[in-house]
Structures are given as C-alpha cells and as structure tokens.
FILOLUM-826359 format. One record per residue (C-alpha): x, y, z; chain; residue in one letter. Coordinates in Angstrom, 2 decimals, always signed. Layout:
X_Y_Z_A_A
...
***
This chain:
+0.00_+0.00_+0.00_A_X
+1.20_+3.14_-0.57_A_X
+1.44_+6.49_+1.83_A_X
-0.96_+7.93_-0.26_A_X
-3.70_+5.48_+0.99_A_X
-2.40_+4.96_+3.86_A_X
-2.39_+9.17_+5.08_A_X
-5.71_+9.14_+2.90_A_X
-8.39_+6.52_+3.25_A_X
-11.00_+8.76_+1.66_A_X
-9.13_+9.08_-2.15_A_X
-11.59_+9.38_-4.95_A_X
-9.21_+10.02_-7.93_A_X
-8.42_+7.14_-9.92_A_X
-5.14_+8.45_-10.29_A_X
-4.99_+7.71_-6.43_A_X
-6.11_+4.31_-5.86_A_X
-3.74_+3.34_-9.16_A_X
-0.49_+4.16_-7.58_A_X
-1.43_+1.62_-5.23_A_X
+1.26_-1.19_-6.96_A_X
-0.91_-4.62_-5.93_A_X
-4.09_-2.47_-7.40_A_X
-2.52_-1.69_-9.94_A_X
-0.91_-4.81_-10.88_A_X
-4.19_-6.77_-10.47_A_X
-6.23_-4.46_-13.45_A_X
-3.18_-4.07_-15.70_A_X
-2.88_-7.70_-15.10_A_X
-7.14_-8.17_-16.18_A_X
-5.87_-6.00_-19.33_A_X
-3.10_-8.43_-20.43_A_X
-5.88_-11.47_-20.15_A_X
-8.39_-10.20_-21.99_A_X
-6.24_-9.02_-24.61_A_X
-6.03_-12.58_-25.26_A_X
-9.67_-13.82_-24.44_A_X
-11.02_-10.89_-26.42_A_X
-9.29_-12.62_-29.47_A_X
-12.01_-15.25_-29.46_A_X
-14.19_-13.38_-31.40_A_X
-12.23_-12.07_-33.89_A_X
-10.16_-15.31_-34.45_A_X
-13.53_-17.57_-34.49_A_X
-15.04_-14.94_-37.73_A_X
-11.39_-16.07_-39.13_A_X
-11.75_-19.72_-38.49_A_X
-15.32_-19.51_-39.27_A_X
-15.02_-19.73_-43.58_A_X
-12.48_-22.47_-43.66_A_X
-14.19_-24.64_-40.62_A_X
-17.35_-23.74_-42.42_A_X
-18.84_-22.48_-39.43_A_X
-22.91_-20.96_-39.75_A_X
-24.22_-18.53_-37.53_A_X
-25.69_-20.62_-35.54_A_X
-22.16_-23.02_-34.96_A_X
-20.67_-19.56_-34.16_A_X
-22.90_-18.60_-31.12_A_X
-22.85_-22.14_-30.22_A_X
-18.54_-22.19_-29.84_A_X
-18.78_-18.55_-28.21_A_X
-21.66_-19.59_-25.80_A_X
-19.16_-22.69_-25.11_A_X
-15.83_-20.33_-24.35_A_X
-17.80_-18.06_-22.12_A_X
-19.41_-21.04_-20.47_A_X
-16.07_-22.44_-19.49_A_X
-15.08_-18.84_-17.91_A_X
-18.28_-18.44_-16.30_A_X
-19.11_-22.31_-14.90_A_X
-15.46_-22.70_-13.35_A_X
-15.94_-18.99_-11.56_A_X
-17.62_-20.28_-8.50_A_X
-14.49_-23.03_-8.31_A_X
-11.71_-21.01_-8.88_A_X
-12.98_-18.17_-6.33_A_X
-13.57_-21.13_-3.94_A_X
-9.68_-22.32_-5.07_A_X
-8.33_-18.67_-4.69_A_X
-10.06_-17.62_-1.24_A_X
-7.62_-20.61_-0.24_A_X
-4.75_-20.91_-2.51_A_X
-4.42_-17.44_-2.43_A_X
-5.33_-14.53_-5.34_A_X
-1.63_-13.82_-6.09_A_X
-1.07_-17.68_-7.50_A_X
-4.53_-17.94_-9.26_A_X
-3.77_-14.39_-10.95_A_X
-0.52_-15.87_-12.25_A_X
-1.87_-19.24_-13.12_A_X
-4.31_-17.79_-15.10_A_X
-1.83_-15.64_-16.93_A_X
+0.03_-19.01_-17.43_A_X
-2.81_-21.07_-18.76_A_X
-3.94_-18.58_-21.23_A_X
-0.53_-18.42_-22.95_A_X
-0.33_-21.69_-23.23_A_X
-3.61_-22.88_-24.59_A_X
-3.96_-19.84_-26.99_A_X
-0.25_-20.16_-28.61_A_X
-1.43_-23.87_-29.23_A_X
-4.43_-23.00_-30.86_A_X
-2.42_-21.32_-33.64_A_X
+0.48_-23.76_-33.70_A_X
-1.42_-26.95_-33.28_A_X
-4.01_-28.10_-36.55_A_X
-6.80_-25.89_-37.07_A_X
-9.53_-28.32_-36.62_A_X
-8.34_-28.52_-33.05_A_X
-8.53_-24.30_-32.69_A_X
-11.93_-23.52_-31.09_A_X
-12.06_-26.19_-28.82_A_X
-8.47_-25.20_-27.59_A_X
-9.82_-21.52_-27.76_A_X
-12.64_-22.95_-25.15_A_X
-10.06_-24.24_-22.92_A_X
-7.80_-20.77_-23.28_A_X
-10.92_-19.14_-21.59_A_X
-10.74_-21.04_-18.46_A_X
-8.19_-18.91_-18.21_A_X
-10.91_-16.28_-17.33_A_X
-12.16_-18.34_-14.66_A_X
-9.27_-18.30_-13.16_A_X
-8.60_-14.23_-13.20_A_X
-11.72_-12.98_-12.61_A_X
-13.08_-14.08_-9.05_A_X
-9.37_-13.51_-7.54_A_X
-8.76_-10.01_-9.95_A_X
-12.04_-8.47_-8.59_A_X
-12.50_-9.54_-5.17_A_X
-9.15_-8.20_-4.47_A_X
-10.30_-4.73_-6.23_A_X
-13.36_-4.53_-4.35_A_X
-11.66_-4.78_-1.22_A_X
-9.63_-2.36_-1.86_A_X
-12.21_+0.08_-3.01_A_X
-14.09_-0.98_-0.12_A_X
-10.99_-0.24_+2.75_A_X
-8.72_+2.93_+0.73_A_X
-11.98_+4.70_-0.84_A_X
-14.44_+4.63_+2.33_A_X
-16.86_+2.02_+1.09_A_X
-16.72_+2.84_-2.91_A_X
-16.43_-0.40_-4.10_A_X
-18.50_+0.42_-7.18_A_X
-15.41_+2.90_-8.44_A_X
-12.82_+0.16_-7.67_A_X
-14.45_-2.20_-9.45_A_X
-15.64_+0.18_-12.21_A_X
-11.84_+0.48_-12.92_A_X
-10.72_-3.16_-12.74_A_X
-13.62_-3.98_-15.38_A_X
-12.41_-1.09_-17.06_A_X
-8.94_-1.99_-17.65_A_X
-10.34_-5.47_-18.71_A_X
-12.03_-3.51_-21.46_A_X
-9.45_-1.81_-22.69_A_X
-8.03_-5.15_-23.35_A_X
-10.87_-6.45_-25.13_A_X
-11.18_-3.09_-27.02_A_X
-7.30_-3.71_-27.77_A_X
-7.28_-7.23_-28.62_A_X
-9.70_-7.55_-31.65_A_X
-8.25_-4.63_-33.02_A_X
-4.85_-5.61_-33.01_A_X
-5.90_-8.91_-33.45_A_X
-7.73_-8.22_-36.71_A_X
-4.75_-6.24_-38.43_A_X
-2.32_-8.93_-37.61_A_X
-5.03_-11.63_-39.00_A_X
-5.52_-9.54_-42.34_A_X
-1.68_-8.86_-42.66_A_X
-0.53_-12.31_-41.53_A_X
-2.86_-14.81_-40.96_A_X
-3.26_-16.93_-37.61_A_X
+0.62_-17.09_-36.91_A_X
+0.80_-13.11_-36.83_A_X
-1.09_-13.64_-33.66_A_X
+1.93_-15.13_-31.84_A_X
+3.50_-11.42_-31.92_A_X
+0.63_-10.68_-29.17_A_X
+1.05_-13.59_-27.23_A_X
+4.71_-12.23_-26.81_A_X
+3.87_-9.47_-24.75_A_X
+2.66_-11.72_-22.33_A_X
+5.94_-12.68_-21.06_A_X
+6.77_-9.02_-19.51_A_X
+3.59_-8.36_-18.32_A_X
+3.94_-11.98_-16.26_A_X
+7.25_-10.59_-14.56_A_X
+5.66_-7.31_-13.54_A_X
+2.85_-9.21_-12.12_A_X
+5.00_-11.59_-10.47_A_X
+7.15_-9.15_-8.85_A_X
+4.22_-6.66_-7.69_A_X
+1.64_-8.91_-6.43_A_X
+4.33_-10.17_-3.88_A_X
+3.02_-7.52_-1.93_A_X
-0.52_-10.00_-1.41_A_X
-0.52_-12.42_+0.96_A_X
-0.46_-15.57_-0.65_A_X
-3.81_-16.49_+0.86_A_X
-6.02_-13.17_+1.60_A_X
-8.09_-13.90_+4.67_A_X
-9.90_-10.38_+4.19_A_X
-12.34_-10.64_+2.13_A_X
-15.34_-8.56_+0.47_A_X
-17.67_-10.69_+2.22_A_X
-16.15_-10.23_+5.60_A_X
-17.22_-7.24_+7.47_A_X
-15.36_-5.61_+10.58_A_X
-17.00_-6.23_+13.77_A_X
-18.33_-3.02_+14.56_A_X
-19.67_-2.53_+10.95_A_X
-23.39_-2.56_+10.65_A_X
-24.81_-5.66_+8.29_A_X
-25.59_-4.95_+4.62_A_X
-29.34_-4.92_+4.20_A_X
-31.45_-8.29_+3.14_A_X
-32.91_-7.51_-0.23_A_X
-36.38_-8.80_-0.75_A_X
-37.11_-11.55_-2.03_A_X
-38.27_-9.32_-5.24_A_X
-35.26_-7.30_-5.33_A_X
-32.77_-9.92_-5.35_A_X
-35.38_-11.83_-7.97_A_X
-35.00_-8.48_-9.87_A_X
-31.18_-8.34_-9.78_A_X
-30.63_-11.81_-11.30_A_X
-32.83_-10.83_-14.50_A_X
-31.03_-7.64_-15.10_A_X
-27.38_-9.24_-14.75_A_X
-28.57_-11.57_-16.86_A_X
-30.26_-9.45_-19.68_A_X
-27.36_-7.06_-19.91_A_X
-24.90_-9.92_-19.97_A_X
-27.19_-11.26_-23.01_A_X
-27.28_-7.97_-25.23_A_X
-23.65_-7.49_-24.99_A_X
-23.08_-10.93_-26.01_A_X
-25.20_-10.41_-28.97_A_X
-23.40_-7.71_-30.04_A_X
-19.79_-8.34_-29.37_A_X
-20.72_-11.85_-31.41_A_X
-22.80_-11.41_-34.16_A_X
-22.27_-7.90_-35.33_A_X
-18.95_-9.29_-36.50_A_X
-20.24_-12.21_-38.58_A_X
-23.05_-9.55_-40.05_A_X
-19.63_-7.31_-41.02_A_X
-18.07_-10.70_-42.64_A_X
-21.56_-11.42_-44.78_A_X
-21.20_-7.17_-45.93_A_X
-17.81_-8.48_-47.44_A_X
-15.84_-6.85_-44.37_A_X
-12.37_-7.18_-43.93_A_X
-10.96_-8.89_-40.50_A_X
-9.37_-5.54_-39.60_A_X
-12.58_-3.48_-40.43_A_X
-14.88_-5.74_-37.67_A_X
-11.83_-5.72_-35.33_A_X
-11.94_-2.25_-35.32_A_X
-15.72_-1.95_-35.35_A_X
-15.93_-4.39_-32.36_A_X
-13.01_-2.12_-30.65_A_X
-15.31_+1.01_-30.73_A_X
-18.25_-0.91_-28.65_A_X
-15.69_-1.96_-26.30_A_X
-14.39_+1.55_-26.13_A_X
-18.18_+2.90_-25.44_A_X
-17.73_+0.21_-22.63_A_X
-14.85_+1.21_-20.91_A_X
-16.19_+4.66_-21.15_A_X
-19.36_+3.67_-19.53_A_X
-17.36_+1.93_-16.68_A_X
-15.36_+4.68_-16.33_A_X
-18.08_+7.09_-15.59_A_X
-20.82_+4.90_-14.52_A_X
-18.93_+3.51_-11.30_A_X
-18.54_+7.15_-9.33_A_X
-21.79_+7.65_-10.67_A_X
-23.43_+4.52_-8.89_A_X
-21.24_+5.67_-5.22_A_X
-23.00_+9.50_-5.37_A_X
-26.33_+8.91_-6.78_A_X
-26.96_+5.29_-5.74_A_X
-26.70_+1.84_-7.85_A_X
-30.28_+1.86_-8.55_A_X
-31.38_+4.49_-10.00_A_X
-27.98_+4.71_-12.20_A_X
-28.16_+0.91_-13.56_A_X
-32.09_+1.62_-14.24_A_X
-31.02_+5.14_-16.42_A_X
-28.35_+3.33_-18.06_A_X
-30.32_+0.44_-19.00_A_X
-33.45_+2.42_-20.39_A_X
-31.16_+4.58_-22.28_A_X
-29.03_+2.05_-23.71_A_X
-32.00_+0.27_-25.63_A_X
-32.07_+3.30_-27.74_A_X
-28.86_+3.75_-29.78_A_X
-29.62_-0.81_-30.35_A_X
-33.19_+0.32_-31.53_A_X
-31.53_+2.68_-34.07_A_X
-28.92_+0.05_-35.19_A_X
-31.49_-2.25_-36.14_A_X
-33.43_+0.65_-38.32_A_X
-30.52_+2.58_-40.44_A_X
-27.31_+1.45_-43.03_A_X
-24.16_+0.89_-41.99_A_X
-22.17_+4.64_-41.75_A_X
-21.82_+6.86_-38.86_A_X
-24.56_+7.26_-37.35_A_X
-24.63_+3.70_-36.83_A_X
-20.97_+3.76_-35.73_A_X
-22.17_+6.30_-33.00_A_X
-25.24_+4.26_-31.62_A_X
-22.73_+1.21_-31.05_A_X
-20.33_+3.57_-28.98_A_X
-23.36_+4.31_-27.18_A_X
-24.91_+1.23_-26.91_A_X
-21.53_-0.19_-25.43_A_X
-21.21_+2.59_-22.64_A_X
-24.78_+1.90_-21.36_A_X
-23.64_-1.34_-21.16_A_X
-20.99_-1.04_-19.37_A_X
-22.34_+1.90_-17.14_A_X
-24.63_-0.93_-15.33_A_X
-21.90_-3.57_-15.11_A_X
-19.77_-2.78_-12.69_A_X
-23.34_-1.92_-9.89_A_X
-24.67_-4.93_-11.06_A_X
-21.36_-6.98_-9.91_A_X
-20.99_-5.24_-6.54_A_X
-24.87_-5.70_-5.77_A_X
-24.65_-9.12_-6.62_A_X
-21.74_-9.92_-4.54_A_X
-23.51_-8.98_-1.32_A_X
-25.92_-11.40_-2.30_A_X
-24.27_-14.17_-3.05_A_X
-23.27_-17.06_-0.51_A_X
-19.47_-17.27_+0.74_A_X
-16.88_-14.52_+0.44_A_X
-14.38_-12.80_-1.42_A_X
-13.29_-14.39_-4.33_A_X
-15.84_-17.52_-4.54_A_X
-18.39_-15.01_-3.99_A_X
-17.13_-13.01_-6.86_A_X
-17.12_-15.98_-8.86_A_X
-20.39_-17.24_-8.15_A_X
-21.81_-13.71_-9.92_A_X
-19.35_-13.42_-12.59_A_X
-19.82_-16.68_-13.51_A_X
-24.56_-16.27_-13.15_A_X
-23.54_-13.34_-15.85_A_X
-20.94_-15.27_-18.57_A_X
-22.95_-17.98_-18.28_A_X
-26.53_-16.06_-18.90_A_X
-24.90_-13.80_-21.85_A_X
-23.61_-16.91_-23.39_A_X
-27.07_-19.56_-23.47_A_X
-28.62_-16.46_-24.98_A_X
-26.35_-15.72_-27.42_A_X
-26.94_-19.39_-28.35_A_X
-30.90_-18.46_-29.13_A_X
-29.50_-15.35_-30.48_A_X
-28.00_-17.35_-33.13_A_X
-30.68_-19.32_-33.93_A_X
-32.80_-16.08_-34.81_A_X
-30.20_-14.29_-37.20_A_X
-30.21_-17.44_-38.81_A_X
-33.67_-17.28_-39.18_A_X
-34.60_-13.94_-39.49_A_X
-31.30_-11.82_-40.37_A_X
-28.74_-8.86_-38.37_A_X
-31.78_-6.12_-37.97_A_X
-33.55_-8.26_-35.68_A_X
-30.82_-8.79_-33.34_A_X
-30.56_-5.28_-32.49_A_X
-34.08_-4.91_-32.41_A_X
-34.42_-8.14_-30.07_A_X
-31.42_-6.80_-27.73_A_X
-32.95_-3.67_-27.24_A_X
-35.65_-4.91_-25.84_A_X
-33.34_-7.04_-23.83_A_X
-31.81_-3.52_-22.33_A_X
-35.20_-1.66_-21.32_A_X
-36.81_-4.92_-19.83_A_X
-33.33_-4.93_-17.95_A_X
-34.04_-0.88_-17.01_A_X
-37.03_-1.29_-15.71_A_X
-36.81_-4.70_-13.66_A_X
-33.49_-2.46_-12.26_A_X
-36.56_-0.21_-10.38_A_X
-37.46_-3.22_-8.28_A_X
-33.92_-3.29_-7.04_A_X
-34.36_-2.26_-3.17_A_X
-33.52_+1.45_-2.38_A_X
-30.56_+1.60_-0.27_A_X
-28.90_+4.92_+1.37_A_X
-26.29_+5.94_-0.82_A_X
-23.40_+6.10_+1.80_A_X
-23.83_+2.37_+0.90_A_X
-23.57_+2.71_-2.41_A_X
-27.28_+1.74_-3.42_A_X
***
C-alpha cells in the first residue's frame, strides 16, 4: 500500500487508488488477459469460412468459451479464497498463454475447442482479480467499491477493445501465426505481475464478504429485489453478447475485412470502458439503482436505431453508445450481486461473474438461432428490448442509502 492510501483513506481520484502497486498490478494484469480472451471473437469470424462455421455453430462455440469462464468462476474463487489470489492471478496468466499459442500452432480443426479451454483462463482471473479490487475500493476509498471495481472492469475492457483490433490487423496482414506477436507481450507483463503482487498475501483472509466487527450488516434484499437483480445481470450480460458476437459475422456477410470488424468491435468496447469509467462514481454518489435503471433504459435506444438505419456513422455512433450503457450498469450490477451471493471474497465473486458469462452466453446461443432465421436487424431490435426490460426490472432493485452505495 502506498502512503498515499495509507495518510488518505478517503481518495476518490483514480489516479490515487492506481499508484497503489498490488491495485494496480491486479487491473493491468485483467488487461493483459483479456487481450487474449477478447481474441475469441475475432479469431472464431477467421476460423469460421475455412471450418465452415454458420451462424448458428458460431454462437454455439462462443456460448461454449464463455461457459467455461463463467461455470469454473464459482471453483476457482472457492480455489483462490484458499490458494491465495496472487497464484490464481498468475496461473491464469500461465494457462492462457499456453492454450492460446497452441491454438495457432497446433491443426486448425483442433482451434476452437483449444480456444474454449484458453478461456478457463478467465475463470481463473476474474473471481481472484475483482474480489481483491473490491476490497480495496471498499478499505482505501471509504466504502466505494463500485469505483474500484468500475476500474478493474475497465482496464479489462481496454483489453478487449485492444485485442480484436490488433488482433484483426495482424489476422488480415498475416494470418493466424501473426497472432503469436501478441502472445509475446505476455511474457513481460507476467514478470511485472510476479514481482508486484508479492506484496498479497499468498492467501487473503480479508475478504469482500467479511465485514469488521463493529460494521453494521448490509441490508437483506427482498425476495423481489434480489429476484430483480438476477434478471437484469442476466439481460445485460445477453445484449452485450449479442453484439460483441454477431455484429462481427453480419460485417463478414457485408464483405468486411478482419481488420474493419476488429476495429468496429473495438469502438463498442471503447463505449464500454467509457461507460465503466463514468458509470462507477456515478453509482457511489447517486446510488446503484437508479444509475443501472437510467443506463439500461437509455441504452436500448442507440440498439433500436442500429437495427433501423445502413451501416455509416450514425450507426458507428449508436454502437459507442450502446456499449457505454452497457458497461455503465456492469460494474453496480457486480458489486450488488456480490452482497448477495453465498461465501466470500473471491468464490463469492465468482459465483456472480460466472450467473452473468454464463446467462450472456445460453442467450447468445438463441440469439443465433434467430439471425439465422430472421437476419442482423432483428438482433438489435431483439437486444434492445433485452436492455429496457433490464431498465425497468433495475426499479425493483431495493432502495438503499447511498453512503452504501445503493
């Protein structure tokens, strides 16, 4: 910890909480993995024309990938609370490398079910990345875990946002081996997370779940509210799986190059990482409620235009848009459902992150089914609709003082 937190324990800037070096090494460290895991998209449109993949084959393998993230969550947060978050973080790191770099070296045919098994990888990270974020949010910024965690799902973004674009040029320009230049960069970023995270116990017995003595209980939700919350994690989970999956395959059937959807799917990601940027000290001053209920409403919107104009601008716009309302909700929705969820720290963490990959990808599998049938327009159509049912289940969500972050 630094002296900064420590003379401080009321910092709001992120500039603050990110010269905190275990902090910081945990969301850079969520940036380097989903560099890689935010390939999968990109590299499965690649693989799709010479494994003669269809639309629906293609939500099927992505539903499959994010399955195997979100299903292991709960096991690896169970694994991390006693292993410790420092080894998982690296192991993760580890496992990725390894399993994506054989996807490109090994036979093609073998590529998207090693691409499955790269995103345990994200099983691994995510319960141990964000429990340890939220805690600190929760002890260096005087109970604002939604900021903390709006930043660790922030940097995650970035690496999503970077990874299909960079992963798209290097596909156009050299194929599925120009990939390995990425994977290279993993190697430094291992060190530095190595070296910093030494400063984590190896096995963190504080955990979000665990409250000081003197602290006052978190609220019971209704059963309503808590009813409510698992619909809206899952709705917004579904919509941005649509997107971030099949407005890529509707780019390849427009005659598209690899680089051109890379960089489309990079500017919803970046409308993402805006919206966690902004929506996270949002959700701390005006409460998680109302903010995940505005976002939500709003974001159906800029989808409903999507499905409705061409290709060109405007449309370019409404995805930004559509990706920061998105991610706006994301980071409330995984603090609220922490507190609700049985255990602590980081197998509570997984046990939510894992409800959300998992609901985003079975939908995306029905998604799938009804581009097939039916076309692209309809799938913006259908996922706004997705987003306001999401915004206004979110006003069910119990009202909670705003000191508490509700």
């Amino acid at each position: 910890m630094t002296s900064t937190a420590k003379s401080n324990p009321r910092i709001s800037s992120g500039a603050a909480i990110l010269q905190n070096v275990p902090f910081f090494a945990i969301v850079f460290s969520h940036l380097m993995t989903d560099l890689y895991v935010g390939q999968r998209t990109v590299y499965l449109t690649y693989l799709s024309e010479p494994l003669q993949l269809n639309k629906t084959a293609l939500g099927a393998l992505s539903a499959a990938a994010v399955m195997a993230a979100g299903l292991s969550q709960p096991i690896f947060g169970w694994l991390a609370d006693r292993w410790g978050a420092r080894r998982m973080i690296l192991a993760a790191m580890v496992w990725i490398g390894i399993t994506f770099t054989a996807s490109i070296l090994l036979p093609i045919s073998l590529a998207p079910a090693l691409l499955i098994l790269a995103n345990l990888g994200a099983g691994m990270f995510h319960p141990a990345g964000v429990s340890q974020a939220t805690l600190i949010g929760r002890t260096q910024l005087a109970g604002r875990e939604s900021t903390a965690a709006s930043y660790f799902f922030l940097f995650g973004q970035l690496g999503f946002l970077a990874g299909p674009l960079l992963g798209g040029l290097l596909l156009e320009r050299w194929g599925d081996q120009g990939l390995l230049i990425l994977l290279a960069l993993l190697v430094p970023a291992f060190i530095f997370a190595q070296n910093a995270l030494r400063k984590l116990p190896a096995a963190e017995p504080r955990i979000p779940g665990d409250r000081p003595a003197s602290a006052p209980a978190w609220p019971r939700p209704a059963w309503w509210s808590a009813a409510a919350l698992v619909a809206v994690a899952a709705f917004q989970a579904w919509t941005a799986q649509n997107v971030s999956t099949f407005m890529l395959k509707h780019m390849e059937e427009l005659g598209r190059t690899e680089s051109f959807y890379g960089l489309l799917l990079a500017v919803y990601l970046l409308g993402t990482a805006a919206g966690n940027l902004i929506g996270g000290p949002l959700a701390d001053k005006f409460g998680r409620r109302p903010l995940i209920a505005a976002a939500l409403i709003l974001g159906a919107l800029p989808l409903l235009v999507m499905g409705q104009i061409e290709i060109g601008l405007l449309w370019y716009a409404m995805l930004f848009l559509a990706g920061a309302a998105g991610g706006a909700a994301y980071a409330s929705l995984v603090v609220l459902g922490q507190r609700l969820a049985p255990g602590g720290g980081a197998m509570a963490s997984g046990l939510v992150l894992g409800f959300i990959f998992s609901s985003g990808a079975l939908g995306a599998v029905l998604t799938g089914l009804l581009a097939d049938a039916v076309g692209f327009a309809p799938v913006y159509l259908f996922s706004a609709g997705l987003m306001a049912t999401g915004g206004l289940l979110a006003l069910l969500l119990d009202r909670q003082k705003k000191t508490a972050g509700g």
